[in-house]
C-alpha positions as CSV (number, residue, x, y, z in Angstrom):
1,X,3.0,60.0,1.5
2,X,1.8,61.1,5.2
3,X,-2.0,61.7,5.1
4,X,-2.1,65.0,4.9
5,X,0.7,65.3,1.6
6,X,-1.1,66.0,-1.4
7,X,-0.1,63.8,-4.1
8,X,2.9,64.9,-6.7
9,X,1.4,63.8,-10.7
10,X,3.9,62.7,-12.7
11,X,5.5,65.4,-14.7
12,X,5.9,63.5,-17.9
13,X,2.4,62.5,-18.5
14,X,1.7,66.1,-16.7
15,X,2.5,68.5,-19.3
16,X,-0.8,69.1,-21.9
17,X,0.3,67.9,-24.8
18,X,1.7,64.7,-23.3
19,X,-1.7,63.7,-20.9
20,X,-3.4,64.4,-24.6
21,X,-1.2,61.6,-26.2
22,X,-1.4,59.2,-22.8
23,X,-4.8,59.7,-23.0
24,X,-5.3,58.7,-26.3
25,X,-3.4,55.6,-26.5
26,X,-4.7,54.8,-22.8
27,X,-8.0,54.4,-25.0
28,X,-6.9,51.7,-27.1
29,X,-6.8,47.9,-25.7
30,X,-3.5,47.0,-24.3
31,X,-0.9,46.3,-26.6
32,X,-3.2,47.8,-29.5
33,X,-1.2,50.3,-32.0
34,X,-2.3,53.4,-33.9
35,X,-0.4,55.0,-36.8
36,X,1.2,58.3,-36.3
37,X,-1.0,60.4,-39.0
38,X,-3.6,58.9,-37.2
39,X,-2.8,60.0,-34.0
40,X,-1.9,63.5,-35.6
41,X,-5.0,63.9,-36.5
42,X,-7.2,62.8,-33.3
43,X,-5.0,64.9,-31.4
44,X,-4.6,68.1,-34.0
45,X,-1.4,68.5,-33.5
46,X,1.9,68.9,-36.2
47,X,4.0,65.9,-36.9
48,X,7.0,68.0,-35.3
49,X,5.1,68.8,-32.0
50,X,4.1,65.6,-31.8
51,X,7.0,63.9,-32.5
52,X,9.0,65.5,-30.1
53,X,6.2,64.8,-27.3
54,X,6.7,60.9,-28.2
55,X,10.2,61.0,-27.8
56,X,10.1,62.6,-24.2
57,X,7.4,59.2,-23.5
58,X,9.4,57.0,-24.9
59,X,13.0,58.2,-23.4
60,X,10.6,57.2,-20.6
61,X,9.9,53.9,-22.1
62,X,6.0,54.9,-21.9
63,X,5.6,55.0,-25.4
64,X,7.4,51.8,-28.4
65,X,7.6,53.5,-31.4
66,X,7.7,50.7,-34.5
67,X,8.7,51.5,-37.8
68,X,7.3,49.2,-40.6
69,X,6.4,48.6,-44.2
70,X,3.0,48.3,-45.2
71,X,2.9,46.9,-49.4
72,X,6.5,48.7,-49.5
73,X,5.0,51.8,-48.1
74,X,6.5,52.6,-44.5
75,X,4.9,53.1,-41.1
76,X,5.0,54.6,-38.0
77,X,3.2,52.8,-35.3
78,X,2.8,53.9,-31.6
79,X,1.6,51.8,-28.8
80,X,1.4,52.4,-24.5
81,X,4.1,50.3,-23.1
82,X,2.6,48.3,-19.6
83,X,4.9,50.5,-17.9
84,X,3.1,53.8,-19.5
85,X,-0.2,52.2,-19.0
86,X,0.6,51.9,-15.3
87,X,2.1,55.5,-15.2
88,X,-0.9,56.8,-16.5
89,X,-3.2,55.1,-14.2
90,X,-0.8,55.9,-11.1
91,X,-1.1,59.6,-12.7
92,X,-5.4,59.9,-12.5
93,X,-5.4,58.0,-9.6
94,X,-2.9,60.8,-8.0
95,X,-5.1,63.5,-9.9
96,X,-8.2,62.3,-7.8
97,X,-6.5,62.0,-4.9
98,X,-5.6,65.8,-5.1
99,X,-9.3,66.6,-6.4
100,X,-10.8,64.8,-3.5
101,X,-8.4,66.8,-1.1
102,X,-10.1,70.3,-2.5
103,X,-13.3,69.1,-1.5
């Protein structure tokens, strides 16, 4: 990037419903997981819209989806890979970047 290129934020994490999701997992302690319904619910969104927002992050290996059983019962769990975690702090760090070149 010359110094007068604005910077380009990453359009995976870029699109709404995806930063929603990065940001909420970004939240958690590295290699922490959070259940789907879970994250449903913090982020108010349907299990379809959701789910097909995880798949884009993890065809971009951002996202490890884990299936499991819990007392037979089963469960989806959904951690930030160290390669999402990095993605998303390349992305704010890009997104201040471009702020501070507005001002």
């Amino acid at each position: 990037m010359t110094e007068s290129a604005l910077p380009e934020l990453d359009p995976v994490i870029h699109a709404q419903a995806r930063l929603r999701v990065t940001v909420a997992l970004a939240g958690l302690r590295k290699g922490d997981q959070i259940t789907f319904p879970r994250l449903q619910q913090l982020l108010e969104m349907t299990a379809g819209n959701l789910s097909t927002h995880l798949r884009k992050l993890e065809d971009v290996e951002y996202v490890e989806i884990t299936k499991a059983y819990e007392h037979r019962t089963p469960v989806t769990l959904v951690r930030l890979t160290a390669k999402g975690r990095t993605a998303f702090e390349s992305y704010t760090d890009a997104l201040h970047r471009l702020l501070d070149a507005g001002s």
